[in-house]
Structure formats: C-alpha cells, structure tokens
VOGU-3710 file (C-alpha; in Angstrom, 3 decimals, decimal comma):
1> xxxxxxxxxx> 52,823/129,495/92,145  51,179/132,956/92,840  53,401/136,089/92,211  53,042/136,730/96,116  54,617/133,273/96,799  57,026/133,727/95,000  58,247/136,967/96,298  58,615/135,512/99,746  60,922/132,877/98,383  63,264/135,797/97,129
11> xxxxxxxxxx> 65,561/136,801/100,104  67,908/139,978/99,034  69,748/142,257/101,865  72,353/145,519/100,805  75,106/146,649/102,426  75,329/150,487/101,753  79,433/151,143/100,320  80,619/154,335/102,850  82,756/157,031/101,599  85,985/156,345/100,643
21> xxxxxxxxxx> 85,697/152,545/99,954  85,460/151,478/96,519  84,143/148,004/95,842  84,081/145,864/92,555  83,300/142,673/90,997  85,323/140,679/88,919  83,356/137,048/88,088  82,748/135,679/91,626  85,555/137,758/93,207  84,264/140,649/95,196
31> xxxxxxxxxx> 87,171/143,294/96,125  86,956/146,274/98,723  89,611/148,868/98,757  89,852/151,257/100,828  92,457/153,691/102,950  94,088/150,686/104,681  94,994/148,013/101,412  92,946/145,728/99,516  90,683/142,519/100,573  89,921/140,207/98,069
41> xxxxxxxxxx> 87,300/137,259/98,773  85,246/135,099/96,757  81,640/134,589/96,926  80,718/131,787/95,005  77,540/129,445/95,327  74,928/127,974/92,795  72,086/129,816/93,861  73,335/132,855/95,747  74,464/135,734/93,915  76,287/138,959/95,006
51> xxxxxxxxxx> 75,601/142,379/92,883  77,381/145,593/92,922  75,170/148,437/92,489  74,870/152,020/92,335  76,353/152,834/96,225  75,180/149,142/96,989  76,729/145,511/97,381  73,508/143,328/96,985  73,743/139,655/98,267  69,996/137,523/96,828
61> xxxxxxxxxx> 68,609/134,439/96,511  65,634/133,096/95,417  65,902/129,323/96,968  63,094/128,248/99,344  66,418/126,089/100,738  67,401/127,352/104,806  70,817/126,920/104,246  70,824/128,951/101,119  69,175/131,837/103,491  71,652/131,455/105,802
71> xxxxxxxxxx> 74,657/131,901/103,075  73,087/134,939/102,489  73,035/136,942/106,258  77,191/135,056/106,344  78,143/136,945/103,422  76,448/139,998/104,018  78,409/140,041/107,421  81,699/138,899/105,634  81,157/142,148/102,924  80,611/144,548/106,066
81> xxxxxxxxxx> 84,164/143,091/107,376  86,219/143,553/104,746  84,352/146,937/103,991  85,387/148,423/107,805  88,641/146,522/107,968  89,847/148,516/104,685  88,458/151,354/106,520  89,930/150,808/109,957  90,931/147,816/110,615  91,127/145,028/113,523
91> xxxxxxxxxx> 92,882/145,158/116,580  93,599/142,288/118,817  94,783/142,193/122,245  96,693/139,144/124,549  98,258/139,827/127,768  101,635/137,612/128,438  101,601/135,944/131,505  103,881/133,723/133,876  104,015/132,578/137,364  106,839/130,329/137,646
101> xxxxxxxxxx> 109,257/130,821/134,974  110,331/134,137/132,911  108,419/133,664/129,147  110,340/135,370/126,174  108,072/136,168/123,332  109,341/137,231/120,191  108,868/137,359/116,440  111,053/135,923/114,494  109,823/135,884/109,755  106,432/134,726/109,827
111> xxxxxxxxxx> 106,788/132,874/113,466  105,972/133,989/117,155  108,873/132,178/119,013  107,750/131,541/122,835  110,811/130,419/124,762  111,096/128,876/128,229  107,386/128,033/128,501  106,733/126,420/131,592  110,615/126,036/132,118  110,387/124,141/128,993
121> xxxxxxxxxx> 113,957/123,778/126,873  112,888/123,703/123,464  110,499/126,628/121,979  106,617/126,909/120,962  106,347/129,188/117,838  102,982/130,624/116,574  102,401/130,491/113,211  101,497/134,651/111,475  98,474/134,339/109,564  98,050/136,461/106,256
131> xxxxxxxxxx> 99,215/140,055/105,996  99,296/140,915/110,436  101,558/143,182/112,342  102,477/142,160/115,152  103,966/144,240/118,197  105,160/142,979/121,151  105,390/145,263/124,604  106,743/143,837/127,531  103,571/141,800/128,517  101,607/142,536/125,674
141> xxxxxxxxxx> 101,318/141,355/122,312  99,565/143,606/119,679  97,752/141,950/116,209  96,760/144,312/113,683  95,789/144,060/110,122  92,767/144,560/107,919  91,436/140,738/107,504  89,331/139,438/110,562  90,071/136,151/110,198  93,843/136,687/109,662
151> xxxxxxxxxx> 94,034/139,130/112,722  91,498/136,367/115,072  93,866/133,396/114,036  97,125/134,645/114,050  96,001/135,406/118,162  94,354/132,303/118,354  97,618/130,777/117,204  99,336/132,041/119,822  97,236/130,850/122,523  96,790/127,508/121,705
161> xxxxxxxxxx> 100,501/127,349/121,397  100,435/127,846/125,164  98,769/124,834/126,016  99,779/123,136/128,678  100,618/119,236/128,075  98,959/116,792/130,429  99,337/116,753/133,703  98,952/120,344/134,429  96,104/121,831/136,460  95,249/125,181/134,665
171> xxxxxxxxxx> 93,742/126,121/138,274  97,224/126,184/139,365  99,734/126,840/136,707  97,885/129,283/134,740  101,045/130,480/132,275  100,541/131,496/129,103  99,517/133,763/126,258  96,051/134,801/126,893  93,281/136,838/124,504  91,848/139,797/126,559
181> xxxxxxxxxx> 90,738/141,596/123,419  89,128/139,878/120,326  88,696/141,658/116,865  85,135/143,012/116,236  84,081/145,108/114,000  82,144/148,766/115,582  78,717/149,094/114,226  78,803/152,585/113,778  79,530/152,855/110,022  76,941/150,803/109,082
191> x> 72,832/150,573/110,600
//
C-alpha cells in the first residue's frame, strides 16, 4: 500500500475547545466542564480513538470500515453537545393542551404526574430523565438541563405518556402534552 493510500484511509476531524470549557481525558472517559456542571461520556471503540490536544478534542480512525467513519462524524457531534450544553445548555418546550376535560400536570420526586387525562381516574406519570429541571406554567411545561439526551427524553417522556388508548381518533380528541420546541444546539460557537 502506497503512502497516499494510506492517508485516505485515515479519517481525523477536531472540535476546537471555546473559552471557558475545560475538557479532559481519563482512559476512554472524555469530560467537559464548563460554567453550567460537568458531562461525563465515554467514547470507547476498537478502532476509533478520541485525543485531547493543545485547544483541540481530536476524534481519528484509520479503518477503511463505513461504519467506523460514521462513529467518527457521531462522536464529533456528541463532543460539540456536551461542549455547548456545559456552556449554555438545552431548552425544551411542550404546550399542555385539553379540549374536553381540565389536565393537571405536576411534578411530583423524579415523576411528572398527569391527572384526569381524557377524564381518566387513575394518573399517567412521566418518568425525569438524568439531572433536568423542570418548570411547569399554567399550559406550559419547561425542560432544562445541560445533557441533550436527558433534556429530549425527559419531554419525550411526557408525550408519549399522553397517548391516547385505542379507540380514539387523534383528529378529534387531540388532548395531550405536546413538543413545540425540541433541544438543539446553536451553531454559533462552533464553524
């Protein structure tokens, strides 16, 4: 194999560390802290590797395998989360809303309690994923926190828990907890 071959079979991208986020490596663990807390995530896989670097997180590989390619832009994106959620975190957004009968929401320990759900008797409850606040406002419920993936599934909890059991035409009875505004992360801390 031909030194130019083999240089296209090495795939490396960086994710530049912005002020006031320090990042480190201990064995496979990668951890990003920054003005918000502390994410912790590990990033381990045969032939992928993850370097911290002078100012830069590297993620390489030198496989000719797609999937290993792959693993590589899915961690870089996972880095540049945790980097801007320990910066700023994630915000999502549902909007509360009823028709037919009056829908309590309200949190009780690591639970969202929905009550009277379709003029249901007994309650839903929504599991809280991770280390999320949530707030609820009239006919709006709030999830903050600084894990993506807590923050999206801790909402996404919560509106499955509003599905409606068969024999309900969602064109009709459209009750419920509803997502209006998922996390994302704003691109203007990194190129």
């Amino acid at each position: 194999m031909s030194q130019q071959e083999q240089m296209q079979t090495v795939i490396e991208r960086e994710v530049k560390i912005p002020e006031g986020i320090e990042v480190s490596l201990e064995g496979d663990t990668l951890i990003v802290k920054g003005e918000k807390g502390e994410l912790r995530r590990m990033f381990s896989h045969p032939r992928v590797k993850v370097m911290v670097d002078d100012g830069v997180v590297k993620v390489r590989t030198e496989s000719k395998k797609r999937k290993d390619k792959a693993i590589v832009g899915t961690w870089v994106s996972h880095i540049k989360n945790m980097m801007y959620g320990v910066a700023r975190g994630f915000e999502a957004r549902l909007k509360i809303v009823y028709t037919h009968f009056p829908m309590t929401v309200k949190q009780e320990g690591d639970y969202i309690v929905i009550s009277n759900f379709m003029g249901e008797k007994g309650a839903r409850k929504a599991k809280i994923v991770g280390d999320v606040k949530v707030k609820i406002d009239k006919e709006e419920i709030v999830v903050e926190g600084i894990n993506i993936e807590d923050v999206g599934q801790t909402a996404a909890n919560m509106e499955q828990a509003c599905k409606y059991r068969a024999g309900r035409d969602p064109r009709i009875f459209f009750d419920g907890i509803y997502i209006y505004k998922k996390p994302k992360r704003s691109e203007d801390l990194w190129q």
